[in-house]
C-alpha positions in Angstrom: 0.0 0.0 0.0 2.8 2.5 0.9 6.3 2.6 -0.4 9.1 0.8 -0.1 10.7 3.4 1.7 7.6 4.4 3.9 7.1 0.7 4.5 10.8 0.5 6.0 10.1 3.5 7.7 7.1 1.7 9.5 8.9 -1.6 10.3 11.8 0.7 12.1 9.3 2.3 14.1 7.2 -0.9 15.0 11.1 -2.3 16.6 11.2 0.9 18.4 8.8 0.4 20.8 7.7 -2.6 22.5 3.8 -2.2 22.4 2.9 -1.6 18.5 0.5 1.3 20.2 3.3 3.6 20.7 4.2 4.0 17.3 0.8 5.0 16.1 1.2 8.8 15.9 4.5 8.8 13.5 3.3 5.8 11.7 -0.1 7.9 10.9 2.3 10.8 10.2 3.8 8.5 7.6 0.5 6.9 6.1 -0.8 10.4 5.8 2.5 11.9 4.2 2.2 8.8 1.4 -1.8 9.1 0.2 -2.8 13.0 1.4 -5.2 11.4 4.2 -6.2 8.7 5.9 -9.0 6.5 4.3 -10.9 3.6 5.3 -8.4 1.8 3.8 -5.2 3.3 5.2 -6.7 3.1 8.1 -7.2 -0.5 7.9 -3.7 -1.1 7.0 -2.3 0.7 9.3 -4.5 -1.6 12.0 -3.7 -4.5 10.6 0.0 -3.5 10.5 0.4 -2.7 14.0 -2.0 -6.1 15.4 -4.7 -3.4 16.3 -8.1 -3.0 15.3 -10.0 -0.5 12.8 -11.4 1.0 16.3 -8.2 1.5 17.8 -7.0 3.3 15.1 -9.8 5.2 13.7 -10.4 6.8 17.5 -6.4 7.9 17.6 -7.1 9.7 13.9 -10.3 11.2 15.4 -9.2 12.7 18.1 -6.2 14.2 16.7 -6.8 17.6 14.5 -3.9 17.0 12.9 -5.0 14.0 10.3 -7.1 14.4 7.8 -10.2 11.8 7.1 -10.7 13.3 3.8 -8.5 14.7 0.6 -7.3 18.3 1.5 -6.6 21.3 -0.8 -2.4 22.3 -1.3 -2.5 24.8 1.4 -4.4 23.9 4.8 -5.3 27.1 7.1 -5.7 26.3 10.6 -6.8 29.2 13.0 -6.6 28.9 16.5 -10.1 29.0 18.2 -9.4 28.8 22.0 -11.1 31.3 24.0 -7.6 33.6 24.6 -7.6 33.7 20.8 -11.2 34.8 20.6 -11.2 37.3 23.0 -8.5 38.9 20.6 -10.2 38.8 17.3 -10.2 35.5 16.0 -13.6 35.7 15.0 -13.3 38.4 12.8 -10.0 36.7 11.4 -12.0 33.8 10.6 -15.0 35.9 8.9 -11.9 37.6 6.3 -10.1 34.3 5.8 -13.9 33.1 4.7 -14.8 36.3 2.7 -11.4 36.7 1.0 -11.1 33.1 -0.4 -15.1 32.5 -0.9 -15.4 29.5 1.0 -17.0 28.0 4.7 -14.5 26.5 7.2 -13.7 23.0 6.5 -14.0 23.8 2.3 -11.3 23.8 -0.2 -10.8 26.2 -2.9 -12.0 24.5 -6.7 -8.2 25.8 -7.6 
């Protein structure tokens, strides 16, 4: 599914540690870095790689903001939404970002 080089990657990580479990974060770095983001399939893969289940995985990927369950667009804006970051305008930040580009948060751009 990945590349040679990704897939030796993956190995050296899975000798790394001594529970599979630990590795899960760089080894969804990895999957993510080959394929764009992290389908059914990957995720799968990735299970079945480290002797875990589709569960296991797929709650790590959901919880993390980080990894994406769908393709993304070239450039990916992230904008901090904690309530520190609110209080100072991020709001109004997130209102131009939308209005410049013509799109909703969580879109992608046709170009």
């Amino acid at each position: 599914m990945f590349s040679a080089e990704a897939e030796k990657k993956i190995d050296e990580l899975l000798a790394c540690y001594p529970q599979a479990r630990s590795a899960m974060l760089p080894i969804l770095y990895i999957a993510q870095e080959e394929k764009g983001y992290l389908s059914d399939d990957v995720i799968e893969y990735v299970a079945g790689r480290m002797g875990l289940t589709y569960m296991d995985v797929l709650t790590t990927v959901s919880f993390y903001t980080m990894f994406y369950r769908r393709p993304i667009g070239q450039y990916n804006i992230q904008l901090c939404t904690n309530v520190s970051c609110w209080l100072c305008g991020s709001d109004d930040i997130e209102r131009h970002i939308q209005r410049k580009l013509g799109i909703k948060v969580g879109q992608t751009t046709p170009d």
